[in-house]
VOPAGU-2260 file (C-alpha; in pm, 1 decimal, decimal comma):
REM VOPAGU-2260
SITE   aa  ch    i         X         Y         Z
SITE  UNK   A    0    8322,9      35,6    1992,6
SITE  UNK   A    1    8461,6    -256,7    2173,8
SITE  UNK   A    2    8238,1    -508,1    2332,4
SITE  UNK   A    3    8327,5    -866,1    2459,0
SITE  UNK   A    4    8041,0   -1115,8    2417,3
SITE  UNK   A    5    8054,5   -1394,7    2713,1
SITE  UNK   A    6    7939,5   -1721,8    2604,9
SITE  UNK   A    7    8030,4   -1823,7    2261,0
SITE  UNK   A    8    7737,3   -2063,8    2180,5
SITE  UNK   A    9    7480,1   -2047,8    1977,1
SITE  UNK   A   10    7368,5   -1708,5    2073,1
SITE  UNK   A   11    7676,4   -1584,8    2166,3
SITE  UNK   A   12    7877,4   -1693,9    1856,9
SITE  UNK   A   13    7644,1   -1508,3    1652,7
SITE  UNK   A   14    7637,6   -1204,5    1842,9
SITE  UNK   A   15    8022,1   -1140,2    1833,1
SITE  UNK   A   16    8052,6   -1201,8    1424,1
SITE  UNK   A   17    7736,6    -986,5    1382,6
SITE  UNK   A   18    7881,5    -748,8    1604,7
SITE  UNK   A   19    8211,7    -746,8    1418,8
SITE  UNK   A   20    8002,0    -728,1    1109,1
SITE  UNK   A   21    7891,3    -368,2    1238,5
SITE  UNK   A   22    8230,3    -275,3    1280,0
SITE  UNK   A   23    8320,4    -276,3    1647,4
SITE  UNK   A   24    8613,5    -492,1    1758,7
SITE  UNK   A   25    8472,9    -768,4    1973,4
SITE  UNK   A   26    8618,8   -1027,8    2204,4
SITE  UNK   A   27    8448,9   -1363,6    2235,4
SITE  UNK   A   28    8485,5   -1508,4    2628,5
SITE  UNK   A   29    8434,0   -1896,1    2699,5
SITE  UNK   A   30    8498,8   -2117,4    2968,5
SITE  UNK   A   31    8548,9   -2425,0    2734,6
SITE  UNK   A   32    8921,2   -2413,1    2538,2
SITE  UNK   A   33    8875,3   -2613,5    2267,4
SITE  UNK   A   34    8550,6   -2407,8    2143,0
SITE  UNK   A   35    8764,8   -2097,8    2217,6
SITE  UNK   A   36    9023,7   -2199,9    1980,0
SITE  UNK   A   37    8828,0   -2318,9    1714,8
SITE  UNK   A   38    8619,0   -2025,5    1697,1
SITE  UNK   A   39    9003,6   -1846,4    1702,9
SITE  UNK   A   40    9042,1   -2077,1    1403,8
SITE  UNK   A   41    8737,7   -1966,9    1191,6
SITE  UNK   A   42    8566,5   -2276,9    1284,5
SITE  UNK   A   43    8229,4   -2296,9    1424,0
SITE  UNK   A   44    8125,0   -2615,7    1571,5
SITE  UNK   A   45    7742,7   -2601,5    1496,2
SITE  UNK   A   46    7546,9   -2542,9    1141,6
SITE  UNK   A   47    7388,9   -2208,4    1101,3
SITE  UNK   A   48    7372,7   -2048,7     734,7
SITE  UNK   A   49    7616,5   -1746,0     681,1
SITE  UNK   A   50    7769,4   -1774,2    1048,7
SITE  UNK   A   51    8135,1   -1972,1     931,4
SITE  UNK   A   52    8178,3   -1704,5     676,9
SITE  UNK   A   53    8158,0   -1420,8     888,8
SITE  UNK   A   54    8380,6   -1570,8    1198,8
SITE  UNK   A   55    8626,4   -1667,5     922,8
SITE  UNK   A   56    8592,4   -1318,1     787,4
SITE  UNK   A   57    8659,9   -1115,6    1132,1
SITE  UNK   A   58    8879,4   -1388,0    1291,3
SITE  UNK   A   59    9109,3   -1295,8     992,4
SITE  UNK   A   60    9074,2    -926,0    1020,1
SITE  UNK   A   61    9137,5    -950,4    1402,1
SITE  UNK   A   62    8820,1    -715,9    1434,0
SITE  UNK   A   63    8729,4   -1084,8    1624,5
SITE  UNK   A   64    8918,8   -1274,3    1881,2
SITE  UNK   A   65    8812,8   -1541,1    2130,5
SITE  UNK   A   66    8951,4   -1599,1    2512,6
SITE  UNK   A   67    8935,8   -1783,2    2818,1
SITE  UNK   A   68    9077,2   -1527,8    3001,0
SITE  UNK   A   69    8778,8   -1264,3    3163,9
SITE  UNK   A   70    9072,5   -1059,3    3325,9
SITE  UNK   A   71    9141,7    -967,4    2952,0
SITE  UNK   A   72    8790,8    -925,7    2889,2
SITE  UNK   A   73    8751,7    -696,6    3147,5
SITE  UNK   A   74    9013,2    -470,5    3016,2
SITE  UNK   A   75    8900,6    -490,3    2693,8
SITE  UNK   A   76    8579,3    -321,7    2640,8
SITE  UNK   A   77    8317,9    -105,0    2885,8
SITE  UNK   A   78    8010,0    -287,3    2736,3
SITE  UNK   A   79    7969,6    -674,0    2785,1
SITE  UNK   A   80    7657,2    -912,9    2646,8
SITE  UNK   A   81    7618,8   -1207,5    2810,3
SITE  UNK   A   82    7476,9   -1520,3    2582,5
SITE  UNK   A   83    7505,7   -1794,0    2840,9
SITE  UNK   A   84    7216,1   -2031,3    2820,6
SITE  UNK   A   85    6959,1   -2125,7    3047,6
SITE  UNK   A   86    6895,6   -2493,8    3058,0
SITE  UNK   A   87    6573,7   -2682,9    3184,0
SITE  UNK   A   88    6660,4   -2725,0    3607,7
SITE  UNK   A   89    6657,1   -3128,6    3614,3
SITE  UNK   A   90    6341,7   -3201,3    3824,9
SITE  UNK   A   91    6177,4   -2881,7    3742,3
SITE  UNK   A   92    6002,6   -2720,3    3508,0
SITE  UNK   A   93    6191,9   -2389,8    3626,4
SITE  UNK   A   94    6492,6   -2255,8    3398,2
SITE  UNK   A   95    6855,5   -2314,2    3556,6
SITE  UNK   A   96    7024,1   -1973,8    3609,2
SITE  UNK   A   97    7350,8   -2121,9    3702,1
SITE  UNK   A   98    7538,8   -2003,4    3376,4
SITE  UNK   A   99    7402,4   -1673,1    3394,9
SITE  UNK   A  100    7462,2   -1583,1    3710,7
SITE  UNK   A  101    7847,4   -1767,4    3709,1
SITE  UNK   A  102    7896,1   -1516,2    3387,4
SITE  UNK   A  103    7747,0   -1253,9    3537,2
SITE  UNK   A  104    7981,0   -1246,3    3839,7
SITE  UNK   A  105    8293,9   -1334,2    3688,5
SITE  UNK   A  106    8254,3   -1034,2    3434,2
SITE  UNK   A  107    8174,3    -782,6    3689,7
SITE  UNK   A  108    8451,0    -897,7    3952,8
SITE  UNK   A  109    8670,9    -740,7    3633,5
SITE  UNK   A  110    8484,7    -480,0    3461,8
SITE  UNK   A  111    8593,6    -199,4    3444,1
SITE  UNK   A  112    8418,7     112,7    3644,1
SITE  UNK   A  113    8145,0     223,3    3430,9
SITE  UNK   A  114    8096,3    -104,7    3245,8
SITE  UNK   A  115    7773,1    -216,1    3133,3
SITE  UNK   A  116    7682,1    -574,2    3147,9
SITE  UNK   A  117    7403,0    -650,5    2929,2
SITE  UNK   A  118    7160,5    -975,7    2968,3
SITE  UNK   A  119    7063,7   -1118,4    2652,8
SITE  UNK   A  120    6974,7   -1487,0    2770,9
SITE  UNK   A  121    6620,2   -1570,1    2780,8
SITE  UNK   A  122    6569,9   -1585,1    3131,6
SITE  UNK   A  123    6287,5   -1565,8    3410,3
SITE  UNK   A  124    6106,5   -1208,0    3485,6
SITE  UNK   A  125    6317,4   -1046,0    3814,7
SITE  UNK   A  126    6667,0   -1219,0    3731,8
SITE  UNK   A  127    6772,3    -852,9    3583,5
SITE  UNK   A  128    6674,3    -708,5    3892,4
SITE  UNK   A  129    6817,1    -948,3    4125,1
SITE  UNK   A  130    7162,1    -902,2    3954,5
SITE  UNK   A  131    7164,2    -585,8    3947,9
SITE  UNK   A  132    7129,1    -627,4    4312,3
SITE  UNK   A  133    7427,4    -839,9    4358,1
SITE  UNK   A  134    7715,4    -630,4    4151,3
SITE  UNK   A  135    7813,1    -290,9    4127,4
SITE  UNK   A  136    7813,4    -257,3    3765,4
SITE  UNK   A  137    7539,6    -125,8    3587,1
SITE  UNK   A  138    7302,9    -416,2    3429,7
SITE  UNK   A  139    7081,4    -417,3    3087,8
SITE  UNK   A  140    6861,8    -617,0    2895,3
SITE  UNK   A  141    6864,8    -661,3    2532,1
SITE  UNK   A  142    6677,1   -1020,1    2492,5
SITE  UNK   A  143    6726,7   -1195,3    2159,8
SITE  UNK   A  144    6475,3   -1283,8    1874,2
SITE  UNK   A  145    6715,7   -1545,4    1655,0
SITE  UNK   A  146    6521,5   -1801,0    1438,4
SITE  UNK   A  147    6800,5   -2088,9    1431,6
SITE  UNK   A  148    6857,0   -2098,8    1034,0
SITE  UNK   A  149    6789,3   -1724,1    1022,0
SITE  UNK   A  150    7024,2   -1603,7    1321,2
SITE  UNK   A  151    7271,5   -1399,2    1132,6
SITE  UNK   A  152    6986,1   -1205,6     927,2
SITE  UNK   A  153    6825,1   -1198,0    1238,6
SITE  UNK   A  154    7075,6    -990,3    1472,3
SITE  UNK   A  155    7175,6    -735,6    1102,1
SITE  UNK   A  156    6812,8    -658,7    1071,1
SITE  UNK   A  157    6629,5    -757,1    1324,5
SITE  UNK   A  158    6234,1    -692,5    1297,2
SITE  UNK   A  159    6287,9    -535,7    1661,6
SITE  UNK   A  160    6535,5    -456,7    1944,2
SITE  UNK   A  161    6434,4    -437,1    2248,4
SITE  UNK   A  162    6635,7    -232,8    2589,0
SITE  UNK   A  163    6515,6    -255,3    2900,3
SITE  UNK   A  164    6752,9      -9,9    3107,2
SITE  UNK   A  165    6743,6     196,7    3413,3
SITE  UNK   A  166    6912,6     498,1    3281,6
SITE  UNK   A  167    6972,3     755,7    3012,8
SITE  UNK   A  168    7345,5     665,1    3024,5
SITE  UNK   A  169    7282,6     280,9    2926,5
SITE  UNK   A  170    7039,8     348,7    2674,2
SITE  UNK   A  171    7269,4     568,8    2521,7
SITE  UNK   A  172    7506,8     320,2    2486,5
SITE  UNK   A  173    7343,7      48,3    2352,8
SITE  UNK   A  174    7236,5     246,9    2097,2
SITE  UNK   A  175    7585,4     344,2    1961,7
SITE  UNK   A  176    7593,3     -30,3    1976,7
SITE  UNK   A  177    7293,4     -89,7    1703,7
SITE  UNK   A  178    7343,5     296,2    1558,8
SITE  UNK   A  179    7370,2      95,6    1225,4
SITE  UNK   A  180    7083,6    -101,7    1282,3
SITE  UNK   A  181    6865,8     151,7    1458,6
SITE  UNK   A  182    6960,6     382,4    1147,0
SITE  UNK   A  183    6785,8      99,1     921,8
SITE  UNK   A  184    6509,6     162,3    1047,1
SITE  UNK   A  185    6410,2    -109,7    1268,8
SITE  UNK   A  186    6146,5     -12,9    1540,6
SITE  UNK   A  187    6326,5     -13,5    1907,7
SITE  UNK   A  188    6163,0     -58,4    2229,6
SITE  UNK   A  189    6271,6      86,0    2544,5
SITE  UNK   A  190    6140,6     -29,6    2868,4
SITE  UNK   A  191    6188,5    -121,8    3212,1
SITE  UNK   A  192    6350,0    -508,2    3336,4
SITE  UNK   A  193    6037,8    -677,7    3369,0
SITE  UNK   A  194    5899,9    -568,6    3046,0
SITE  UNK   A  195    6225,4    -669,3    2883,5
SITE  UNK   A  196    6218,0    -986,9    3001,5
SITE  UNK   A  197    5866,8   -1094,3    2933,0
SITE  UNK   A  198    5877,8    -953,1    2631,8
SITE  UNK   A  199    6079,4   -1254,1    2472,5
SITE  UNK   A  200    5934,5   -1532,9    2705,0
SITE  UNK   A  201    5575,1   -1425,6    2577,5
SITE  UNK   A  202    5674,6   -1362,6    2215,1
SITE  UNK   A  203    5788,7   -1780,8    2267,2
SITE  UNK   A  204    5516,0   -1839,4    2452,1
SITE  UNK   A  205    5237,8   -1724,6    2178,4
SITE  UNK   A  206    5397,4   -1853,5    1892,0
SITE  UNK   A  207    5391,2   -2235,7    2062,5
SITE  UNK   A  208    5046,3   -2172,9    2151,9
SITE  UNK   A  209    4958,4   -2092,9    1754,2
SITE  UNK   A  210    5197,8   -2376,6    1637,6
SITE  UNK   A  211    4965,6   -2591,0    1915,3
SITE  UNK   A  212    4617,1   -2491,5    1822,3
SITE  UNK   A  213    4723,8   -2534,2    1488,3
SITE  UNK   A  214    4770,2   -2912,6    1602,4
SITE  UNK   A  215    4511,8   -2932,7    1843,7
SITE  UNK   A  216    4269,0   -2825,0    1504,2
SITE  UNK   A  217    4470,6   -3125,2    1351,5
SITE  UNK   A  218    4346,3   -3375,1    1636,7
SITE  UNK   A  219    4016,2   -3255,7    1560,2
SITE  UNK   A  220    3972,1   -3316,2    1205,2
SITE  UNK   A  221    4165,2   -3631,8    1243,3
SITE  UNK   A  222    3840,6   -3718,8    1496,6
SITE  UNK   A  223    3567,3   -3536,1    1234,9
SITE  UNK   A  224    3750,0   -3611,0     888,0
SITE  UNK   A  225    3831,3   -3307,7     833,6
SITE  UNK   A  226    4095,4   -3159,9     623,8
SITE  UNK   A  227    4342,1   -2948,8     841,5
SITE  UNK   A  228    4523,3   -2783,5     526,7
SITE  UNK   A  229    4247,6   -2632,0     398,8
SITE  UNK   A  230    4102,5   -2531,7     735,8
SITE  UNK   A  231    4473,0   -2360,4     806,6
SITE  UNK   A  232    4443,4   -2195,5     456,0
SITE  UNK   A  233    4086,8   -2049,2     529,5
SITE  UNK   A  234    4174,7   -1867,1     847,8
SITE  UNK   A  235    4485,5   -1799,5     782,9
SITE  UNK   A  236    4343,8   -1516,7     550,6
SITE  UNK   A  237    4217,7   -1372,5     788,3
SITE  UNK   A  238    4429,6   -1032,2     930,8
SITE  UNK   A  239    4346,7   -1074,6    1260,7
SITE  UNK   A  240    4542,2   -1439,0    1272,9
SITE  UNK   A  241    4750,9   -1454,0     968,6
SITE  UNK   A  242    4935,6   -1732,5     769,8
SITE  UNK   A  243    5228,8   -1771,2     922,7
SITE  UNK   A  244    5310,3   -2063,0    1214,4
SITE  UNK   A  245    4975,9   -2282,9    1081,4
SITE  UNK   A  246    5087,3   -2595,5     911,0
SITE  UNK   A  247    5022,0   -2867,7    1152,9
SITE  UNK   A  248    5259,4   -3160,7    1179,0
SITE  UNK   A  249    5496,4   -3309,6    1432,7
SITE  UNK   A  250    5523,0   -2996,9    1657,3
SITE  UNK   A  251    5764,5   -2790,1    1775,9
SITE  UNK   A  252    6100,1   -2873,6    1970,5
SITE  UNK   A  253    6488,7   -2719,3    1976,9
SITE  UNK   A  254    6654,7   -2563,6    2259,4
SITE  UNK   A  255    6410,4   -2297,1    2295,3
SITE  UNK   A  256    6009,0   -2317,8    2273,8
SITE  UNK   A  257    5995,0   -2652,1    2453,0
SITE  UNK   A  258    6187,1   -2530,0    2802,6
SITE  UNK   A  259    6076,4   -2125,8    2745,8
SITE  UNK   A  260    5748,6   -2237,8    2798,4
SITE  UNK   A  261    5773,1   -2454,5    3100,1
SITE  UNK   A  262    5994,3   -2202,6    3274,4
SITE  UNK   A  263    5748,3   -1957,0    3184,6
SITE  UNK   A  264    5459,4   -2144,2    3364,6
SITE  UNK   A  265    5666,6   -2225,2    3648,7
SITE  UNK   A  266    5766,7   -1844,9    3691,2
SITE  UNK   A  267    5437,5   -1711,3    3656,2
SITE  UNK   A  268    5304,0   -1975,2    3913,4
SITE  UNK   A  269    5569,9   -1846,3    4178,5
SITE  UNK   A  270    5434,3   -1478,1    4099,3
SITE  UNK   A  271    5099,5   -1646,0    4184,1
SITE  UNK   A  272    4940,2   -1578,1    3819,1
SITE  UNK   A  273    4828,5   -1950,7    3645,6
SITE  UNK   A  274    4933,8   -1999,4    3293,7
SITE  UNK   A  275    4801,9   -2345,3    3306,0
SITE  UNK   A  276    4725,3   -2299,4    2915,5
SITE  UNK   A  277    5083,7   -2321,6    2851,7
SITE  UNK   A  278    5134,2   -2668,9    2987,2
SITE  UNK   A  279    4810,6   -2746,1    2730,6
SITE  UNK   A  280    5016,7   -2630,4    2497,5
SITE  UNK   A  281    5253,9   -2834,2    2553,5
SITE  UNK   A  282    5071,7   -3151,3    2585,5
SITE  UNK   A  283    4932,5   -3074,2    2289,9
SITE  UNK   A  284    5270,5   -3054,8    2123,1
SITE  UNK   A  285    5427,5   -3395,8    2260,3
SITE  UNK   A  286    5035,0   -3523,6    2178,3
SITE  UNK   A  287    5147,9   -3485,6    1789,5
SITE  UNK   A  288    5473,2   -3700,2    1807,9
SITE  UNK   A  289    5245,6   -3976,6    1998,6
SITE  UNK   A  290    5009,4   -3927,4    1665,2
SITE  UNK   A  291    5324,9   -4042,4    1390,2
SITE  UNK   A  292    5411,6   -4355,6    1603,1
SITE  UNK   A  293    5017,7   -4428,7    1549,2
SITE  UNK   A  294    4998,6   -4345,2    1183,2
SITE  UNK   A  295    5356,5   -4573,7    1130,9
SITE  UNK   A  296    5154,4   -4872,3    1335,9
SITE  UNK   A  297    4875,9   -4804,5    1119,8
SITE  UNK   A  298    5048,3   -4901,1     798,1
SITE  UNK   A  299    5214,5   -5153,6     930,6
SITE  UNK   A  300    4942,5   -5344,1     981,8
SITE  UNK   A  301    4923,8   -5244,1    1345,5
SITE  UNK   A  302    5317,9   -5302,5    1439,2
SITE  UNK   A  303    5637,1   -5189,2    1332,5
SITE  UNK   A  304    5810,9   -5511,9    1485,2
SITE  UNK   A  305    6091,4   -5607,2    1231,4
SITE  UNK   A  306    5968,2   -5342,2     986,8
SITE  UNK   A  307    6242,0   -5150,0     825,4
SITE  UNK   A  308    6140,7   -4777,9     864,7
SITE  UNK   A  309    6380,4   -4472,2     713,0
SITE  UNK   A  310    6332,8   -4137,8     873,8
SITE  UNK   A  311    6400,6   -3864,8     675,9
SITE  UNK   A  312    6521,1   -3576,0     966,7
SITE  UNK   A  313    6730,6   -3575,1    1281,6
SITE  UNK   A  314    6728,5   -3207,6    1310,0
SITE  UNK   A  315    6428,4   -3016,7    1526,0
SITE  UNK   A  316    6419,2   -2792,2    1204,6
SITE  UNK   A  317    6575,7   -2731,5     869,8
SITE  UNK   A  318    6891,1   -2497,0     824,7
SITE  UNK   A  319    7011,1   -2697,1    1139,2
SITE  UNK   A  320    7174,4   -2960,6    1284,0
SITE  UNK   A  321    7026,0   -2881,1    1642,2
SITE  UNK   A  322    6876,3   -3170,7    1814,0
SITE  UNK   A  323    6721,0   -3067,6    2091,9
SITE  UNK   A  324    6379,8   -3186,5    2128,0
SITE  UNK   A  325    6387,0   -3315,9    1807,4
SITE  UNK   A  326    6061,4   -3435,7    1716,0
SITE  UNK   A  327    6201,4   -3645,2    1466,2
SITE  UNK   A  328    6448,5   -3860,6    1666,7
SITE  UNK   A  329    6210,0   -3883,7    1939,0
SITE  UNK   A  330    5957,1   -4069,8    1723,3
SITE  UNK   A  331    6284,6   -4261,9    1583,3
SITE  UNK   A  332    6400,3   -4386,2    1937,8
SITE  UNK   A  333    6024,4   -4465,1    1997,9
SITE  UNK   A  334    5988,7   -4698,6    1670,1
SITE  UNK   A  335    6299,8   -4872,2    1764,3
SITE  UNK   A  336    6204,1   -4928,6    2154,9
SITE  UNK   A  337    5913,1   -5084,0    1952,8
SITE  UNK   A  338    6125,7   -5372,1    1724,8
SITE  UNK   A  339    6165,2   -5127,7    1421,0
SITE  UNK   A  340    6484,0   -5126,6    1252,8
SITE  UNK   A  341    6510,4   -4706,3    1208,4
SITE  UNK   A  342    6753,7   -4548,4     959,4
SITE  UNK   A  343    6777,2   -4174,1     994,0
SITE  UNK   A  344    6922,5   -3998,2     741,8
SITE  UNK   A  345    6923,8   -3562,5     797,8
SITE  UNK   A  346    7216,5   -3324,7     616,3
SITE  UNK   A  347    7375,6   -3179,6     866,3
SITE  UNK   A  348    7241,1   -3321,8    1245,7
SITE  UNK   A  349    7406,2   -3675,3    1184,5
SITE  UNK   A  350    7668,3   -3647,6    1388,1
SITE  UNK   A  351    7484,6   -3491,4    1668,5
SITE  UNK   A  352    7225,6   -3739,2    1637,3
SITE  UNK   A  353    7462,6   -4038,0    1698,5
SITE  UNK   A  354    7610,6   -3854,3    1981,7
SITE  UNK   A  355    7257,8   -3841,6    2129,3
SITE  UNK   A  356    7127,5   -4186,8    1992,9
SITE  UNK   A  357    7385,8   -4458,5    1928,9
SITE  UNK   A  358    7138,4   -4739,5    1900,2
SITE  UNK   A  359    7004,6   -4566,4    1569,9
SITE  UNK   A  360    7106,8   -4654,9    1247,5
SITE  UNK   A  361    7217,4   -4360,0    1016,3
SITE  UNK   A  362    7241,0   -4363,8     665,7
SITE  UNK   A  363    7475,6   -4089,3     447,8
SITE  UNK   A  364    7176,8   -4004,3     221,5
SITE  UNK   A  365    6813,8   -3984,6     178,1
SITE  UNK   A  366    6889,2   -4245,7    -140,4
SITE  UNK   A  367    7074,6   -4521,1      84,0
SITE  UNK   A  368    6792,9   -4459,3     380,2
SITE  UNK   A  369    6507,6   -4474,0     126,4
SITE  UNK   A  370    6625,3   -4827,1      19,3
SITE  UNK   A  371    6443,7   -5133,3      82,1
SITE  UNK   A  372    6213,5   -4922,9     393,3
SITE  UNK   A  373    5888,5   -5043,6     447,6
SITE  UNK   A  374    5774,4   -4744,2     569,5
SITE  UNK   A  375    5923,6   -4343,0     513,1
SITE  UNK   A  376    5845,2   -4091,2     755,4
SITE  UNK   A  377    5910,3   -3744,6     665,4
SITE  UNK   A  378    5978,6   -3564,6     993,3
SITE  UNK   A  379    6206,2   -3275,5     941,8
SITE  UNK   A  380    6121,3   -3013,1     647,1
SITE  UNK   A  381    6479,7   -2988,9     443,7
SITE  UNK   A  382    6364,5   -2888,1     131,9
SITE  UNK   A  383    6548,5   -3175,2     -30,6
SITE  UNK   A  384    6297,2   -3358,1     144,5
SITE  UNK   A  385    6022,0   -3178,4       0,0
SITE  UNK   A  386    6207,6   -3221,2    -357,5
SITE  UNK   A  387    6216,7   -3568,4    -356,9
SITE  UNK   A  388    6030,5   -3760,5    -667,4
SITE  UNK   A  389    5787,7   -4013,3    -524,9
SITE  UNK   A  390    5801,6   -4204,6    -828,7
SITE  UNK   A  391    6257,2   -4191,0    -769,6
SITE  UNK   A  392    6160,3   -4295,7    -418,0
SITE  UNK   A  393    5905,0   -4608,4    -469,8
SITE  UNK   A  394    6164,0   -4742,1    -724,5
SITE  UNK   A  395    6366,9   -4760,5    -373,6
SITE  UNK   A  396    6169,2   -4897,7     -53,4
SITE  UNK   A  397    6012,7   -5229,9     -64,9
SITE  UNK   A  398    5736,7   -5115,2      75,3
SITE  UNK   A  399    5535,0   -4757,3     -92,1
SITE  UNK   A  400    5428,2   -4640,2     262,6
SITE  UNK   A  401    5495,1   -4279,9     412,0
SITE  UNK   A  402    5364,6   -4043,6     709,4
SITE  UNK   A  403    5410,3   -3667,3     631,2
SITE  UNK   A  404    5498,4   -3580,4     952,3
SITE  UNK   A  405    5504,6   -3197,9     862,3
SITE  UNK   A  406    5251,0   -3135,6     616,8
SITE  UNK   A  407    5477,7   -3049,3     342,4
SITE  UNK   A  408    5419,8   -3307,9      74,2
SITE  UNK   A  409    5163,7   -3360,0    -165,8
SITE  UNK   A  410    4977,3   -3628,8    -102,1
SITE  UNK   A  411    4801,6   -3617,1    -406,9
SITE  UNK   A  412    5132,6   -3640,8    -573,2
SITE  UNK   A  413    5253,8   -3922,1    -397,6
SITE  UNK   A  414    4910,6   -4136,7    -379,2
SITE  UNK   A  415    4974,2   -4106,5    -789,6
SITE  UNK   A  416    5273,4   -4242,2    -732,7
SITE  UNK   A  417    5171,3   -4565,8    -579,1
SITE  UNK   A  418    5261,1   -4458,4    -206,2
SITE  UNK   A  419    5013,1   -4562,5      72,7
SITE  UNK   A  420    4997,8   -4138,3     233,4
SITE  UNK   A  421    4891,4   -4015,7     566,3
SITE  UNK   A  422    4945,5   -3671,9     725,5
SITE  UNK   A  423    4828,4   -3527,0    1030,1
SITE  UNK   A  424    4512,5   -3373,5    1024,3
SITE  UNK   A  425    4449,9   -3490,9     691,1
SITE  UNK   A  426    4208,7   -3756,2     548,3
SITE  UNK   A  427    4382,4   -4024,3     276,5
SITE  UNK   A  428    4392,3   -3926,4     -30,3
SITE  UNK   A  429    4114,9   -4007,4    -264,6
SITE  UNK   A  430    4122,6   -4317,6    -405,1
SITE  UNK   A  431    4394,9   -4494,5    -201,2
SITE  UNK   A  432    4286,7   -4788,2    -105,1
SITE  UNK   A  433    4238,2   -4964,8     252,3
SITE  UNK   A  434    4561,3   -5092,6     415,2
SITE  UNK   A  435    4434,6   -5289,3     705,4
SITE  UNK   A  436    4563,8   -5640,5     663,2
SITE  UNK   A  437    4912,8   -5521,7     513,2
């Protein structure tokens, strides 16, 4: 088939190689030239595992071409996605349609008669509806479920699609668009707008209300000296609740969770229907980053003025360099305000990060950040992070101090070592001695 894709971001970038990976010949439509003809290039300008290779491989083929022209786009193909974003409104917790509905309109003021313009931005329940309203073409939505890291396995073999449609016609076609997919095997959902909306703003919504009880349990055996590992562990057996989502640490950020949420509470409180646990939830989450700055105070000797402190992570999560509500470079910015001299040292978000923080200090590897730190906080989980020999690393700071800020070291390991440990949610290791007057 031919489809266009408008938006050629993060979403949309890796819907039109996947896409072209299926075998349809797809056209990529953005308003911004120079990501158009990079992408035209084979370059993409963000990290995601597997992506580069298959825009290179398409772009090549010519199965995949990029435009700014949605005249073209219009005559290319009957079946457009749109993968604009959808933005936190400043002052508000309420998402900012403005890309969506720009993309929407200048699609449909070309389509074709007959086109289908599917929604697959995560957006607020009734926007299908109310653009439906507004153009003549027939409207869909196919939400998304991409893990950043995992976003090209994600959209070949999804664990679900999901169609909300009005008619037989538009089903019909949207499966010819995933027959290779839907002949995998993978479960599909058809249902009405509403449903097909909520169902990706509540899938968000419930996994940062685990990844948040997971830390508010943290806060709580931090109070009762308690051991939140092992409590995660013990439940986490448990069918009804499962493994998966429960290591506490620094909480959650990126482009998604963090504004999903809040638009989701703000929606629901226009439909009249409170989901005040949500903004708990959120608390909770920014609580955690509050938390690290504590624990780096704490072995300091109560400050951080003039302390030299390497933090191991720009990125809001590994297989990235998205910084979005990064966790890590949030608590890095914070240290600093506070008289720290921060080095931040993450393998693919640096140059992102110094976009974002310039007042920073970056170093090209976790061996040049590492040396002569008083304190290490591990704040992003690269599992070169996770590799790293304490014994290699004390040889390096001046100072054998570290906060695990995503409870993915071994503290046991590193206590052995000689480092001064802390976690969240987790007592000091046995043994380690007390640090107040360091």
């Amino acid at each position: 088939m031919r489809l266009t894709v408008i938006g050629t971001g993060y979403l949309g970038a890796t819907h039109a190689a996947c896409m072209a990976e299926l075998g349809h010949e797809v056209l990529g439509v953005d308003v911004v030239p120079e990501k158009v003809a990079a992408l035209q290039a084979g370059r993409v300008p963000f990290h995601e595992p597997g992506l580069a290779e298959l825009i290179a491989k398409h772009t090549a083929s010519g199965r995949l071409r990029f435009t700014t022209d949605y005249a073209e786009a219009g005559a290319f193909a009957d079946v457009h996605f749109v993968c604009v974003g959808t933005p936190q409104r400043k002052g508000s917790e309420g998402a900012d349609l403005t890309y969506v509905d720009a993309a929407f309109a200048a699609i449909a003021e070309h389509a074709a008669e007959g086109a289908l313009l599917v929604g697959k931005s995560t957006v607020p329940v009734g926007t299908a509806e109310r653009l439906a309203s507004l153009h003549d073409a027939e409207v869909a939505w196919n939400p998304e479920f991409l893990r950043e890291g995992f976003a090209v396995e994600d959209t070949l073999r999804p664990d679900r699609l999901v169609l909300g449609v009005r008619s037989e016609r538009a089903e019909t076609i949207l499966r010819q668009v995933y027959a290779q997919v839907l002949d995998a095997g993978t479960p599909l959902v058809t249902a009405d707008f509403p449903t097909a909306e909520l169902v990706k703003t509540a899938a968000n919504a419930f996994l940062a209300t685990k990844i948040s009880f997971i830390n508010a349990m943290a806060e709580v055996c931090e109070a009762a000296g308690g051991d939140v590992g092992v409590l995660a562990e013990a439940i986490g057996y448990d069918d009804r609740i499962g493994r998966k989502f429960l290591r506490a640490g620094v909480g959650f950020g990126g482009g998604c969770l963090p504004k999903d949420i809040r638009a989701f509470a703000h929606r629901a409180d226009e439909l009249g229907v409170s989901l005040a646990f949500l903004r708990e939830v959120d608390a909770i989450n920014m609580r955690r980053r509050d938390k690290v700055v504590e624990l780096a105070r704490e072995l300091c000797g109560g400050a951080v003025l003039g302390a030299r402190v390497a933090v191991l992570g720009a990125a809001f999560k590994p297989d990235s360099d998205d910084i979005r509500d990064s966790p890590a470079l949030n608590v890095a910015a914070r240290l600093r305000l506070d008289g720290a001299d921060v080095t931040v040292y993450d393998p693919e978000a640096l140059d992102n990060a110094r976009k974002a923080f310039p007042l920073l200090g970056y170093a090209m590897s976790a061996e040049e950040a590492l040396r002569g730190a008083d304190l290490v906080l591990h704040l992003t989980e690269w599992p070169q992070f996770r590799d790293i020999d304490p014994e290699w690393a004390a040889s390096l700071v001046s100072w054998p101090r570290i906060v695990d800020g995503r409870g993915a070291l071994d503290g046991d390991r590193w206590s052995a070592a000689g480092w001064h440990f802390r976690a969240l949610g987790r007592p000091a290791p046995v043994g380690e001695r007390s640090l107040r007057g360091l």
